[in-house]
KETIKE-745837 format. One line per 5 residues: number of its first residue (from 0); for each residue x, y, z of N, C-alpha, C, O, CB. Coordinates in steps of 0.1 Angstrom, whole numbers. Glycine has a CB too. Example, Ala and Ser with C-alpha at 12.3 -4.5 7.8 and 13.67 -1.06 7.14 Angstrom:
% residues 2
0) 132,-57,78,123,-45,78,132,-33,78,142,-33,85,113,-45,90; 128,-22,71,137,-11,71,129,0,79,134,11,80,141,-6,57
//
This chain:
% residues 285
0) 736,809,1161,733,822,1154,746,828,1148,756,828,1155,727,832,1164; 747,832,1137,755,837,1128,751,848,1119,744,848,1108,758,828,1121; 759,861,1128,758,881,1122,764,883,1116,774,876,1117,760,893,1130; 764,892,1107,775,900,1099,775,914,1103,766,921,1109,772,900,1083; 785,917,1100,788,936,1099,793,941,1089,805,939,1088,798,942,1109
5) 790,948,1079,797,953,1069,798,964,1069,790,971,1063,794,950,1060; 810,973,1077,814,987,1069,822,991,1059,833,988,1056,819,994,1076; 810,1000,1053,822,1007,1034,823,1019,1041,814,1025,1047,811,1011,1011; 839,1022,1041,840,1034,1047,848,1037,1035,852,1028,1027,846,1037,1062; 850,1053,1035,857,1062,1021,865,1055,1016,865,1055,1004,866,1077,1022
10) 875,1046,1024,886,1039,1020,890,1028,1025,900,1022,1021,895,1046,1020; 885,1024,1030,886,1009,1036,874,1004,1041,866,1009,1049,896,1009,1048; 874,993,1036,859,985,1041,859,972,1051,866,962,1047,852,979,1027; 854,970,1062,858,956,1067,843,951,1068,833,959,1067,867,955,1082; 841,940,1069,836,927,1073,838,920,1086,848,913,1088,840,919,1065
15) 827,921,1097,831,911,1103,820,900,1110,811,906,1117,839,916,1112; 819,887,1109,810,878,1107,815,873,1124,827,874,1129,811,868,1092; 805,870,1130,806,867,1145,794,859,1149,784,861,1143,805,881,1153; 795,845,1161,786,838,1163,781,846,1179,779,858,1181,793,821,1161; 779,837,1187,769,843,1203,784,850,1206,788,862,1205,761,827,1221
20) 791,839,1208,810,845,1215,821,849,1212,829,853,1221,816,839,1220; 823,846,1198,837,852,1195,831,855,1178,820,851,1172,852,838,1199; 842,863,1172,843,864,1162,852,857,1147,864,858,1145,842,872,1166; 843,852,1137,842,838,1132,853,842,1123,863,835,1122,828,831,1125; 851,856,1114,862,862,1107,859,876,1106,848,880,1110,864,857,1092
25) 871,886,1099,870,897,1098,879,898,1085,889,892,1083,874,904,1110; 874,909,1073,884,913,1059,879,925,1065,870,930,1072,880,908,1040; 898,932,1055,899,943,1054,904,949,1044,916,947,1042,903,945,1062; 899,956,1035,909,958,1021,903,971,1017,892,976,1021,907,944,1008; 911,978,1007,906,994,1005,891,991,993,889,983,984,922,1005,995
30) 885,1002,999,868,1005,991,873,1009,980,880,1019,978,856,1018,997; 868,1001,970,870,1006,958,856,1012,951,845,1011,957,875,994,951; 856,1019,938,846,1030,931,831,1020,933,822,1026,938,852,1034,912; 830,1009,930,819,1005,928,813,994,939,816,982,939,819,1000,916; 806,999,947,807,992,965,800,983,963,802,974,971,801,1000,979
35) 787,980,952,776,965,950,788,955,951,790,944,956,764,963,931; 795,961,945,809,944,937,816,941,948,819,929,950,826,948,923; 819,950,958,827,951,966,822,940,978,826,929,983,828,967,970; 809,950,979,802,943,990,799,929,989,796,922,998,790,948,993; 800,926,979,794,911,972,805,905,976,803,897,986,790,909,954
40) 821,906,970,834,904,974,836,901,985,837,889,989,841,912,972; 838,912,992,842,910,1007,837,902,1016,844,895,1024,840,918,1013; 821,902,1013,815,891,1021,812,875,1016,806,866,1023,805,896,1025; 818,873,1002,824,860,998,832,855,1007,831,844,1013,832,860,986; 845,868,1009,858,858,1013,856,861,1030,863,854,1037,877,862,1006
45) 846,872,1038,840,864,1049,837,853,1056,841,849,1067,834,865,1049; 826,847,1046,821,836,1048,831,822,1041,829,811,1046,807,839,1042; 840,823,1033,847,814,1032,860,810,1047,865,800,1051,851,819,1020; 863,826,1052,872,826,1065,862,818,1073,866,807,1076,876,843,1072; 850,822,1077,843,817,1087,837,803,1084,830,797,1092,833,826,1091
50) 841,798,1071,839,779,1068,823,783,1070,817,775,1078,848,762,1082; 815,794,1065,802,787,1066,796,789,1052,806,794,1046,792,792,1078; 787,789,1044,778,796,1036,766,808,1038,759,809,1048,773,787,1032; 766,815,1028,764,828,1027,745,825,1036,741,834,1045,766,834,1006; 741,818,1034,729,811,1036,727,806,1054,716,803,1059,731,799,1025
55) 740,807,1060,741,806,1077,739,819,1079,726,821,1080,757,801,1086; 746,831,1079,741,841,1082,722,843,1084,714,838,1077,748,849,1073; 720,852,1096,707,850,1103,705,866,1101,693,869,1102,706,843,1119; 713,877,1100,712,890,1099,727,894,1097,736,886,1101,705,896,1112; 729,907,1090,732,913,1085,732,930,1087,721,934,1086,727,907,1078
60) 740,938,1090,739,953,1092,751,956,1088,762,951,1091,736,958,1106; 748,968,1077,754,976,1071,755,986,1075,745,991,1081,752,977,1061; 769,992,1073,771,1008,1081,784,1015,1073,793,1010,1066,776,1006,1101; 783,1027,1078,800,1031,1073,794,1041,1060,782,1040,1058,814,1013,1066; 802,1052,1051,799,1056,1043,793,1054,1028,789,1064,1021,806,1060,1044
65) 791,1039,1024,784,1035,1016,777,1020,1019,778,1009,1013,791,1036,1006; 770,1026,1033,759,1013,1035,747,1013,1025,740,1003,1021,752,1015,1049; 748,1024,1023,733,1023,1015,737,1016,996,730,1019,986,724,1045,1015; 745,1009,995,754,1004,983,752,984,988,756,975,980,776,1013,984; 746,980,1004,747,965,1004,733,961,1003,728,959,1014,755,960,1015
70) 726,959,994,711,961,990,713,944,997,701,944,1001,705,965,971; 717,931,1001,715,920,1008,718,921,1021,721,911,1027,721,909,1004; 719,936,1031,718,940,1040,703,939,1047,694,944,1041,722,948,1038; 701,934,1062,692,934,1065,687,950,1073,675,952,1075,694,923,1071; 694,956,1075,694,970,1078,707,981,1081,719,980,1084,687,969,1090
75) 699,990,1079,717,997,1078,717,1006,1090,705,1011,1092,724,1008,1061; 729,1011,1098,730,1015,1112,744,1025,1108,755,1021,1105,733,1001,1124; 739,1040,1110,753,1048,1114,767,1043,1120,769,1035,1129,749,1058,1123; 775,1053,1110,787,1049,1116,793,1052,1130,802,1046,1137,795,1052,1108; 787,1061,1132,785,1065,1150,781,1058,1158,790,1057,1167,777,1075,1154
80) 770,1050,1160,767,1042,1168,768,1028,1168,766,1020,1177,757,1046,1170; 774,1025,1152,782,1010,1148,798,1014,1159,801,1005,1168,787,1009,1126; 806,1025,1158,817,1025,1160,819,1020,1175,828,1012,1179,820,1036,1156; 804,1031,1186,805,1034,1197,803,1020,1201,812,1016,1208,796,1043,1202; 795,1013,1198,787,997,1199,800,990,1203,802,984,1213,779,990,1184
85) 809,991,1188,822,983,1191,830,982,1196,837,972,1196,827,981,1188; 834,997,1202,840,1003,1214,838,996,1228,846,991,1235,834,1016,1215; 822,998,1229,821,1000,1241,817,981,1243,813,979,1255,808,1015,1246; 817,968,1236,823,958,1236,836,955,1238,837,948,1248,821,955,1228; 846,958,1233,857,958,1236,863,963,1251,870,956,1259,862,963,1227
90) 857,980,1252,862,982,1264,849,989,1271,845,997,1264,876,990,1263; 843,988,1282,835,987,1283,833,999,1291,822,1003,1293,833,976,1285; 848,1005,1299,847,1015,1303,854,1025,1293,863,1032,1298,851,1014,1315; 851,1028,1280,855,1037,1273,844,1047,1278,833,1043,1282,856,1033,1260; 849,1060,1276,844,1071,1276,844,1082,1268,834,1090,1270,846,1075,1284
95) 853,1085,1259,856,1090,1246,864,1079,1237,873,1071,1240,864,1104,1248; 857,1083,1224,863,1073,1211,867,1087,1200,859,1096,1196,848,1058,1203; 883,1086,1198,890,1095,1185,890,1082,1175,897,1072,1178,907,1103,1187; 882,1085,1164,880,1078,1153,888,1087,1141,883,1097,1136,864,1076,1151; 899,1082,1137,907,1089,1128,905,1082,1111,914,1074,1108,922,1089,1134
100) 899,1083,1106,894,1073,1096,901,1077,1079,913,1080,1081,875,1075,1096; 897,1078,1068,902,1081,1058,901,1095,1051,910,1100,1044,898,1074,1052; 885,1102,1057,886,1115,1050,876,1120,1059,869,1130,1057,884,1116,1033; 878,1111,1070,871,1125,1086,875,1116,1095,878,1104,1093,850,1130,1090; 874,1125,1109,872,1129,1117,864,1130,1128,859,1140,1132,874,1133,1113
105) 862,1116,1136,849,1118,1147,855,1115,1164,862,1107,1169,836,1104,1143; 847,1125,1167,850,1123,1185,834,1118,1191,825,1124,1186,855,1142,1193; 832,1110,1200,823,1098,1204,826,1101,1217,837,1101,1222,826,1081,1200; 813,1104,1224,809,1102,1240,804,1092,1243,793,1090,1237,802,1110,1246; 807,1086,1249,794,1069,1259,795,1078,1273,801,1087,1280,805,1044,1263
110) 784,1069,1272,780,1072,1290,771,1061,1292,760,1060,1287,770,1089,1295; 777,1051,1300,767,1040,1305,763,1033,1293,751,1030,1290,755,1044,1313; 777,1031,1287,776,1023,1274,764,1026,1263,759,1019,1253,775,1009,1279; 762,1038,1269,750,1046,1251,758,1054,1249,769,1057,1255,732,1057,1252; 753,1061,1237,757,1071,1232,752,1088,1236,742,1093,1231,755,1067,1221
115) 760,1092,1243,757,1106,1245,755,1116,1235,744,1121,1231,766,1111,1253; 769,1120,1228,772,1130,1220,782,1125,1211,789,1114,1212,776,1142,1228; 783,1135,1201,796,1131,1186,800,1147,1181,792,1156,1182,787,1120,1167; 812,1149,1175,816,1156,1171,824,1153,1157,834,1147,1157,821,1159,1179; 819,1158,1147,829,1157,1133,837,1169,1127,836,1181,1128,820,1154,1121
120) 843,1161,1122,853,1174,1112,843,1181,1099,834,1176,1092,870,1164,1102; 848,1190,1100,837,1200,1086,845,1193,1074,855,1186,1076,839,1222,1085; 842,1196,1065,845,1192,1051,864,1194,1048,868,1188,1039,835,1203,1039; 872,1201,1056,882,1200,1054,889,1183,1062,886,1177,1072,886,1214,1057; 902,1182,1048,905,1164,1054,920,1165,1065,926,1155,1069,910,1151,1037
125) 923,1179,1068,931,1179,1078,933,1171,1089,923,1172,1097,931,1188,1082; 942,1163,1092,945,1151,1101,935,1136,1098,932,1128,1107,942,1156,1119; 931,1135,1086,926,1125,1079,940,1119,1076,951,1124,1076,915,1129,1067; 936,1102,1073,945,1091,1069,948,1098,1053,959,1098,1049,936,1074,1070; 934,1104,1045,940,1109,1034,951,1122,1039,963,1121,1035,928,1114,1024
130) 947,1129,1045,962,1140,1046,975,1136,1050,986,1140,1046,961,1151,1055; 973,1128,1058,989,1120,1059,995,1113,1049,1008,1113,1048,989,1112,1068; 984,1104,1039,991,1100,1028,995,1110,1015,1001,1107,1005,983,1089,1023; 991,1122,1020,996,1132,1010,1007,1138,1015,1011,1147,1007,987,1143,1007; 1013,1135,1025,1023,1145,1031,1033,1129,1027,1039,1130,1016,1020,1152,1053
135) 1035,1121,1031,1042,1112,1028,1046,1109,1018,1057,1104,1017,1040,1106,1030; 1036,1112,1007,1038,1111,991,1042,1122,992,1053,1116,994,1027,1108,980; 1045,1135,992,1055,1148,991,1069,1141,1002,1078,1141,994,1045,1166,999; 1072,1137,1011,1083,1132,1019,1087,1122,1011,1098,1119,1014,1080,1128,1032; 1081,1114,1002,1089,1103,1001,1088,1088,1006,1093,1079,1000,1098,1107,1005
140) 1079,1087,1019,1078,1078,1024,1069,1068,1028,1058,1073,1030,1081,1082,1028; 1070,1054,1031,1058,1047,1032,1048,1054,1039,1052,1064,1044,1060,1036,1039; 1038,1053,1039,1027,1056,1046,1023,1049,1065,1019,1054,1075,1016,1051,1034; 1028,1035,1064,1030,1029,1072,1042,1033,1080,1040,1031,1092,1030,1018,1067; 1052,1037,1078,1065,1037,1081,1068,1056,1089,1078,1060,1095,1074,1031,1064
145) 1056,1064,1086,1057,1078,1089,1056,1081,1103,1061,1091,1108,1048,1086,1082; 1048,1072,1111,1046,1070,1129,1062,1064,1132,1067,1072,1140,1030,1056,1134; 1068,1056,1130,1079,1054,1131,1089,1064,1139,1092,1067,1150,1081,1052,1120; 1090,1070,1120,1102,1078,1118,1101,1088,1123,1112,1094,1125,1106,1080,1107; 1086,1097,1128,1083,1107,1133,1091,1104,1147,1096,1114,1152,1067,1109,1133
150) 1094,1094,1154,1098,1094,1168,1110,1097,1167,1113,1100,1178,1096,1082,1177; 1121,1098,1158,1131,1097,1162,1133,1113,1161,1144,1118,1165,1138,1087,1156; 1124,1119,1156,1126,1137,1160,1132,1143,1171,1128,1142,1183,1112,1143,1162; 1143,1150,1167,1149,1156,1181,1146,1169,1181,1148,1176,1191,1165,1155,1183; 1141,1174,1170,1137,1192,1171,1122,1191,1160,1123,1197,1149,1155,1205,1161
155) 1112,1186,1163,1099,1191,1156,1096,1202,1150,1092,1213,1155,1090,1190,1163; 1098,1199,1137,1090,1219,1130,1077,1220,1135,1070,1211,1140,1086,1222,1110; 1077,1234,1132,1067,1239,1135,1058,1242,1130,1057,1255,1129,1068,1244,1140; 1046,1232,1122,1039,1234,1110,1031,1244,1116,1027,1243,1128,1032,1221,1103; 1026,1257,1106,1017,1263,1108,1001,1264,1103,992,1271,1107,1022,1271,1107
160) 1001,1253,1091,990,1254,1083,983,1239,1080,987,1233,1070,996,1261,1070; 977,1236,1086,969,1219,1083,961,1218,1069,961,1207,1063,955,1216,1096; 957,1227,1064,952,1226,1051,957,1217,1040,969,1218,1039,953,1237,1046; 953,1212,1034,962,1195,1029,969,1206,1016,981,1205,1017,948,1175,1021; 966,1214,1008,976,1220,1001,986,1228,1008,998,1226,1005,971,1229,992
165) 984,1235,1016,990,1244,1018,1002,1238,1035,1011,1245,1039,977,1256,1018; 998,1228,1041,1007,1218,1045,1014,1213,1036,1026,1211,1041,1003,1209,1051; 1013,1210,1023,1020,1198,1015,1030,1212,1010,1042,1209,1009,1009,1186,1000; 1028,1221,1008,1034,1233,1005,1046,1239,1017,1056,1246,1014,1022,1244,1002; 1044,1233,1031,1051,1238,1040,1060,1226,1045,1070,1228,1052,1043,1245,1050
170) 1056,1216,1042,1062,1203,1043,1074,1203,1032,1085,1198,1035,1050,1189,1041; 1073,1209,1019,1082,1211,1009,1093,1222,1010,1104,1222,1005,1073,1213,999; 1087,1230,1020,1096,1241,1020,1107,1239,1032,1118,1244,1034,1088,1255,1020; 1099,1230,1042,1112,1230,1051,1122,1218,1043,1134,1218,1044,1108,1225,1071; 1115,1211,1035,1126,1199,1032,1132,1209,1022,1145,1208,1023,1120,1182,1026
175) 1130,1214,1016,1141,1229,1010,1155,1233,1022,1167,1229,1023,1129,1247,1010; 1148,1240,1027,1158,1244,1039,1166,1231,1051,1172,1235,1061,1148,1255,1050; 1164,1220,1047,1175,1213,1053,1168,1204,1064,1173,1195,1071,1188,1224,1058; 1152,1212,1063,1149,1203,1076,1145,1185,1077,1136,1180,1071,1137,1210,1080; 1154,1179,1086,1152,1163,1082,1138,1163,1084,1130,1171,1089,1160,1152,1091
180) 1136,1150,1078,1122,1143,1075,1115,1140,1086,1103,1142,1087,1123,1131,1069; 1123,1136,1097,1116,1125,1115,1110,1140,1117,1098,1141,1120,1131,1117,1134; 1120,1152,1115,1108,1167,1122,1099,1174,1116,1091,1181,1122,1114,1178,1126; 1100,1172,1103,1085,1171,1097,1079,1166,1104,1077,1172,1115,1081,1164,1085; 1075,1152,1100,1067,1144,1102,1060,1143,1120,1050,1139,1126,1075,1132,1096
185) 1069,1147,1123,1067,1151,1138,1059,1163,1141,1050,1163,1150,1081,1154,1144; 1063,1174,1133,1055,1186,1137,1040,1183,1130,1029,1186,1135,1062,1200,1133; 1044,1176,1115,1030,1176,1117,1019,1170,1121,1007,1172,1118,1028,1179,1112; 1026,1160,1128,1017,1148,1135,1016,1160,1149,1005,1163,1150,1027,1127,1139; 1023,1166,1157,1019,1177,1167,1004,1185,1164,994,1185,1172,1032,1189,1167
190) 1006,1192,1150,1003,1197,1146,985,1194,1145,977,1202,1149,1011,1197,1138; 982,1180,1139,973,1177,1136,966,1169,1151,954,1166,1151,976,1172,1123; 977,1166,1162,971,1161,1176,965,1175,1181,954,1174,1188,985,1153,1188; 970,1186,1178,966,1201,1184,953,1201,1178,943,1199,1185,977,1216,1179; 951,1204,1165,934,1201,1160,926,1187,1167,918,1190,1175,934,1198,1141
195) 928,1177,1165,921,1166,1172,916,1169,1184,904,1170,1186,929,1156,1173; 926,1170,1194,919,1173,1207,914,1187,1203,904,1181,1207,930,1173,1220; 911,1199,1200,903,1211,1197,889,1205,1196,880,1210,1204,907,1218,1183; 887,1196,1188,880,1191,1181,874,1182,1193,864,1188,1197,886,1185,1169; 875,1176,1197,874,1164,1208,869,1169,1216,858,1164,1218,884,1157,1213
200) 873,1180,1224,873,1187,1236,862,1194,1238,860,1200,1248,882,1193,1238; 855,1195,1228,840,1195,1227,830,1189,1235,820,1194,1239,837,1191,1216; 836,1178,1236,827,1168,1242,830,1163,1252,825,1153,1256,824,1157,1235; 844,1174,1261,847,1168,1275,856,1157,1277,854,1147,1285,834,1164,1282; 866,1158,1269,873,1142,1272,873,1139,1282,874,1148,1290,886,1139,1270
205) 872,1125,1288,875,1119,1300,877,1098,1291,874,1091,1281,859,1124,1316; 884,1099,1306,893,1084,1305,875,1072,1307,864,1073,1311,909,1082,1326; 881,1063,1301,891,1058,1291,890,1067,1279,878,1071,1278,889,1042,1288; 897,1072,1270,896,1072,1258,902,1063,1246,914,1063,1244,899,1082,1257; 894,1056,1237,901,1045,1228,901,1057,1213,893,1066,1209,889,1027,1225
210) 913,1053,1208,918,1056,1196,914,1047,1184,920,1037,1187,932,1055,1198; 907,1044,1172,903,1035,1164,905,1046,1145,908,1058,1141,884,1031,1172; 903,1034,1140,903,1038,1126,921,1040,1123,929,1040,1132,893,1054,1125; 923,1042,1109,936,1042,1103,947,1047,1111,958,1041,1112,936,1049,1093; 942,1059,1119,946,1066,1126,956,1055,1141,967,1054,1147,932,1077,1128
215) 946,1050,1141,956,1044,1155,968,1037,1151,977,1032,1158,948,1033,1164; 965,1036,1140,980,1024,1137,993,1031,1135,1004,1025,1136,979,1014,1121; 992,1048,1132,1002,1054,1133,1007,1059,1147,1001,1067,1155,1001,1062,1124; 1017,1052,1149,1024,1050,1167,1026,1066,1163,1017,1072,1168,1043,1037,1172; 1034,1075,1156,1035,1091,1161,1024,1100,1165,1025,1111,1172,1040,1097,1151
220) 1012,1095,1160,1003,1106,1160,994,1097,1172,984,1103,1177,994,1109,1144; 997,1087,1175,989,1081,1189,999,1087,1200,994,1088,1211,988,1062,1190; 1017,1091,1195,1022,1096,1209,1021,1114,1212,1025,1119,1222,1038,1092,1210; 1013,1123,1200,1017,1130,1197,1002,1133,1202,999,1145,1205,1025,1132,1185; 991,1120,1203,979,1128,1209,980,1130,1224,977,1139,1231,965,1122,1204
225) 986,1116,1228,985,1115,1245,994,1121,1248,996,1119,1259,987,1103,1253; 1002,1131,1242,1013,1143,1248,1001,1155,1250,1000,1160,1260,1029,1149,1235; 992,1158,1238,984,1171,1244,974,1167,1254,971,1175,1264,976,1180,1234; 967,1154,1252,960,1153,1260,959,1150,1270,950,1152,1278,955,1149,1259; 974,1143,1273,976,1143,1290,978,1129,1295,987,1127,1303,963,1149,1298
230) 971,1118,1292,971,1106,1293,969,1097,1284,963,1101,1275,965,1104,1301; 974,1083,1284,980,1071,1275,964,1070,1266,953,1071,1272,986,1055,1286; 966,1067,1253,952,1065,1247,952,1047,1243,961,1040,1239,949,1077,1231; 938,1043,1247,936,1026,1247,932,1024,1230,923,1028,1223,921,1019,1259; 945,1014,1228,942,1014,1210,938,997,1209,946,987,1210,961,1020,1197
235) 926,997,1207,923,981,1201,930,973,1191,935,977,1181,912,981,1196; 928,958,1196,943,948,1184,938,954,1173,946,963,1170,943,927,1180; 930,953,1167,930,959,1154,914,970,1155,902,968,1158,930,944,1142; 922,982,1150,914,993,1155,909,996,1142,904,1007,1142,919,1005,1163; 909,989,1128,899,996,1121,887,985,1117,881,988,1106,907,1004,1107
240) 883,974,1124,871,967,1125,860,974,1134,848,971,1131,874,953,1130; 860,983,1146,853,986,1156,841,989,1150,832,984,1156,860,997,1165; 835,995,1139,826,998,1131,815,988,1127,803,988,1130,832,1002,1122; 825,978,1118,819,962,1116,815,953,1128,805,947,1131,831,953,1108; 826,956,1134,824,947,1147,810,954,1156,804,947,1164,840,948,1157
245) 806,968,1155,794,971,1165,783,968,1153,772,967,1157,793,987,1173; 785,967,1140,771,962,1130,771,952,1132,761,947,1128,769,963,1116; 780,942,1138,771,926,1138,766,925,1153,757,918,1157,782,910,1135; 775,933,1160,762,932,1174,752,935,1174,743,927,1177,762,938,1185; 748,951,1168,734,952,1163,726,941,1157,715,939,1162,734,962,1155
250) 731,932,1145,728,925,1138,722,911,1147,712,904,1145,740,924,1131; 731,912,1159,727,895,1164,717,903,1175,708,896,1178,744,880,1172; 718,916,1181,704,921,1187,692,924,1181,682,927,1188,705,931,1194; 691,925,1166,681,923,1160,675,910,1154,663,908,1152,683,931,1152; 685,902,1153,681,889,1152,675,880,1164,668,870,1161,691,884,1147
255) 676,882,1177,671,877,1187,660,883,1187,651,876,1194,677,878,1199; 654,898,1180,638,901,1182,628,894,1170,617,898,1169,636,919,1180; 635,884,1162,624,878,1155,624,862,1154,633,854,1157,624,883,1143; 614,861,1149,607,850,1155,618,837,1142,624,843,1133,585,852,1153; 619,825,1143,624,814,1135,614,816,1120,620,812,1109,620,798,1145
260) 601,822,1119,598,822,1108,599,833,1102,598,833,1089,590,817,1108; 601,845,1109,605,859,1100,623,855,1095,625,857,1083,603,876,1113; 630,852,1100,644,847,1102,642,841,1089,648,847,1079,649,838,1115; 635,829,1086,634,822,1074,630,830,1063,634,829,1052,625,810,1075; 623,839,1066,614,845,1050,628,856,1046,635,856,1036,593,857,1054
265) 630,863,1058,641,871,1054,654,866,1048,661,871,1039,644,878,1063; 657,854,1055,670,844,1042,665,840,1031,673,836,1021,676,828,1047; 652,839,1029,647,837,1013,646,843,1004,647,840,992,638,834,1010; 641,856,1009,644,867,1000,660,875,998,661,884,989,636,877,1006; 669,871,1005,682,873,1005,690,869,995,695,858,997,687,869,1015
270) 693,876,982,707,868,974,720,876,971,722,887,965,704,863,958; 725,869,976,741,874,979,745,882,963,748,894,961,753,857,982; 742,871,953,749,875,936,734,882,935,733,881,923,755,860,920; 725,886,938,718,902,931,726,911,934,725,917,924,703,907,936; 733,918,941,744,930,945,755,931,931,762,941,928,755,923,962
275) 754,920,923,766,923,907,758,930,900,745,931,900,773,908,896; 765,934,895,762,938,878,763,926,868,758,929,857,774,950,872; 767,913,870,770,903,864,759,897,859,748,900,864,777,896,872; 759,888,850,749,880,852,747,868,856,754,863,847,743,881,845; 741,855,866,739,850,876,749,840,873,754,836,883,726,847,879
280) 753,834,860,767,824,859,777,831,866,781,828,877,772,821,842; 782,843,858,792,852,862,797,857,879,806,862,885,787,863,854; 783,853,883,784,856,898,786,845,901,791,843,912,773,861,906; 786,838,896,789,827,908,807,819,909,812,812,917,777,812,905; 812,829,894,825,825,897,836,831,908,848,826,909,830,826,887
//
């Protein structure tokens, strides 16, 4: 048996294709404006990682902010309970999941590996992967490289305003007044761990808690959360598949509920190049 997972999230999309036991491949690359092409894309060079054809796959589950964009999807599953799914695979005693993603914000309760409760951010992108790449593009600095340099802070400012203008406005004014960059970047990784856990604490943190999405890969704001919260947070090898990775579990538990001949009708009706705008030569290059 051979599942897929596809999440289109705001800004990054992955893929991940998985047999009974391990997983076969995983892509990751930024969502671009038109998700049919995308989706079609990504799960080309899926299935080329995993040496099989588009035609092994047995199911299919789409999730993430433009699931409803993979029309050769066999069903599509929230990004909440894709995320929790992949969580609570990996670690099995997770108990809260901080999902720091591109332009929100989610806090995840399990309890006996279901899902209890969730918490999101309202429409503002404060402590989103997008607000940090806006503070960095005002600093100057990689985007990758801002968890870093945040550590070497010996005196953290003291941002007062998370609002992505009006931070990028206070981030400007201390680098006016002389303040180095590591204490920016510091305060406002403080800054934005102080909202997170607000946010979180909604839902009762307790241990384990896993860290996932863009967000975990920045080492300042993963040390800047387990300073308010109190204890070490569990960050998966690669924390922005957890999504994809719980749509192909769903995927291969929906595929064990049908029979060898529903399995067949539904791969016949399945074409990978109807998802282009192309037409059917053009797809196939």
């Amino acid at each position: 048996m051979l599942c897929a997972g596809i999440d289109i999230g705001s800004t990054i999309t992955k893929v991940v294709v998985k047999n009974e036991t391990q997983i076969r491949s995983m892509v990751i690359q930024p969502t671009g404006a038109e998700h049919r092409r995308l989706a079609h894309k990504v799960m080309n060079k899926a299935m080329v990682e995993a040496a099989a054809d588009f035609d092994r796959i047995d199911y299919i589950v789409a999730t993430g902010y433009g699931r409803i964009n993979v029309p050769f999807a066999d069903r599509q599953v929230t990004e909440i309970t894709c995320h929790m799914r992949g969580v609570n695979f990996l670690f099995p005693k997770a108990r809260t999941i901080i999902d720091i993603g591109g332009q929100d914000l989610k806090g995840i309760k399990i309890v006996d590996g279901k899902l209890r409760d969730f918490v999101m951010n309202d429409k503002c992108a404060a402590g989103t992967g997008r607000f940090l790449e806006v503070i960095a593009e005002v600093l100057g600095v990689a985007l990758e490289d801002i968890g870093d340099l945040s550590l070497k802070s010996k005196n953290p400012s003291d941002i007062s305003n998370l609002c992505t203008v009006f931070a990028e406005q206070e981030a400007l004014l201390r680098l006016s007044e002389g303040t180095p960059i590591e204490d920016i970047l510091a305060g406002i990784h403080r800054a934005n761990a102080t909202r997170i856990k607000a946010m979180v604490s909604k839902l009762k943190i307790e241990k384990d808690v896993v860290i996932t999405g863009g967000g975990a890969k920045n080492i300042g704001l993963v040390k800047a959360l387990e300073e308010k919260i109190g204890f070490p947070l569990v960050v998966p090898p690669e924390p922005l598949i957890t999504g994809a990775l719980g749509a192909a579990i769903i995927a291969a538990e929906s595929c064990r509920k049908l029979s060898v001949d529903e399995l067949a009708a539904r791969k016949k009706e399945r074409r990978l190049g109807a998802v282009t705008f192309f037409s059917t030569d053009q797809a196939k290059k």
